[in-house]
N, C-alpha and C positions, 0 to 999 in steps of 0.2 A: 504494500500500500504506500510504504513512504517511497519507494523506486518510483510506483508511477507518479506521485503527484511532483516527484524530480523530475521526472521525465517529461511532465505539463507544462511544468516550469520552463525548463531550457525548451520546449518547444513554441511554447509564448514567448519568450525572448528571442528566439532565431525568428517569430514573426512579427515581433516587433522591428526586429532589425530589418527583415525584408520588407515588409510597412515602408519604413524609413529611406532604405534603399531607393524602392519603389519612387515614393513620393519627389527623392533627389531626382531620379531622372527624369520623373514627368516636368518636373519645374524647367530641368535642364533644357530638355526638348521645348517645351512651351516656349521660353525664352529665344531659343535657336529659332523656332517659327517666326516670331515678333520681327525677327531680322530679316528674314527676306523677303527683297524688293523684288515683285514685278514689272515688269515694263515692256510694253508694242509696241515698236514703231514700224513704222511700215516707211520701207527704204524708197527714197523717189531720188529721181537726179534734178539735176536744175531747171529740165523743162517742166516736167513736173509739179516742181515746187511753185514755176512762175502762174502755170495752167492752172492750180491748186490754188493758189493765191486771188488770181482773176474773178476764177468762179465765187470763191468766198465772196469777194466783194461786188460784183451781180447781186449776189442775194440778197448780201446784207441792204445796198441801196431797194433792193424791192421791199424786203421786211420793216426798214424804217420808212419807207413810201406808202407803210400801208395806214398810216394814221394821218396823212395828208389826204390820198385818192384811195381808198381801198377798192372799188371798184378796177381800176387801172390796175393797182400793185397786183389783185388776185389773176386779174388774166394775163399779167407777165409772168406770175408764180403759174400760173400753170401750163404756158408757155414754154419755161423753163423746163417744168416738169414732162409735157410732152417729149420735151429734146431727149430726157434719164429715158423713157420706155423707148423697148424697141421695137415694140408693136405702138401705133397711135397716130393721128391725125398732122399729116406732115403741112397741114395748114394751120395748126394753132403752133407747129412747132418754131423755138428760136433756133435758127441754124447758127448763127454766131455763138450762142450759147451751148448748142451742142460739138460744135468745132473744139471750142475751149476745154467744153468737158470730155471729151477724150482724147486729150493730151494728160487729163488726171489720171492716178493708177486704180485700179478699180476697187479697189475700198475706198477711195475718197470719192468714186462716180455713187458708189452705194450709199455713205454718209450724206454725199449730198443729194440725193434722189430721197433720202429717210426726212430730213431735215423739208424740202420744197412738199413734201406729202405732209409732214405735220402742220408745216405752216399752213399751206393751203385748207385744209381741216380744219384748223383753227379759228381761222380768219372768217371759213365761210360761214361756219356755226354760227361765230359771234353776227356776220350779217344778218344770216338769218331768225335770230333772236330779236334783232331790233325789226326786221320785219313787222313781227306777231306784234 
């Protein structure tokens, strides 16, 4: 009887220790997590960047154009946006604006094809709330 309850003992203390153990390396590791940095870039060269650069700034003059003319800003925004599909109305389409956009590399045609769909959405709802 007094064997086993020695043998309880040192076996609660060898799991205390591996408790303890334990606990070190989770911290350990946890820690080690907190440190690592992610980061995507998506490599472009310089025509690119210029092309990237251009299209941003299309936009951005449409998005801030649209609390002047909204009317105006939305059918450049979707103008624009005609140019991103490659199925659609090559009459509402900006060829300039799609020239530009494919000189981008094709996650910034996709970021900006996401971005000219949300504004457009956005914009048109709020028109049409002032509608009603």
């Amino acid at each position: 009887m007094l064997s086993e309850q020695t043998l309880n003992g040192i076996e609660q203390f060898e799991k205390r220790d591996e408790k303890e153990d334990i606990d070190a390396n989770v911290e350990r590791l946890v820690c080690r997590c907190l440190t690592v940095e992610i980061s995507v870039t998506i490599p472009r060269n310089e025509m690119q960047e210029k092309a990237l650069q251009k299209a941003q700034e299309l936009v951005s003059t449409v998005e801030s154009n649209m609390n002047t003319n909204r009317d105006q800003a939305i059918s450049k925004a979707n103008s624009y946006l005609s140019a991103c599909l490659t199925e659609g109305s090559s009459k509402m389409m900006d060829h300039r604006f799609q020239e530009i956009l494919l000189g981008c590399t094709v996650d910034d045609q996709k970021t900006i094809k996401r971005h000219l769909q949300d504004m457009v959405e956005k914009y048109s709802k709020e028109e049409e709330s002032k509608d009603l």
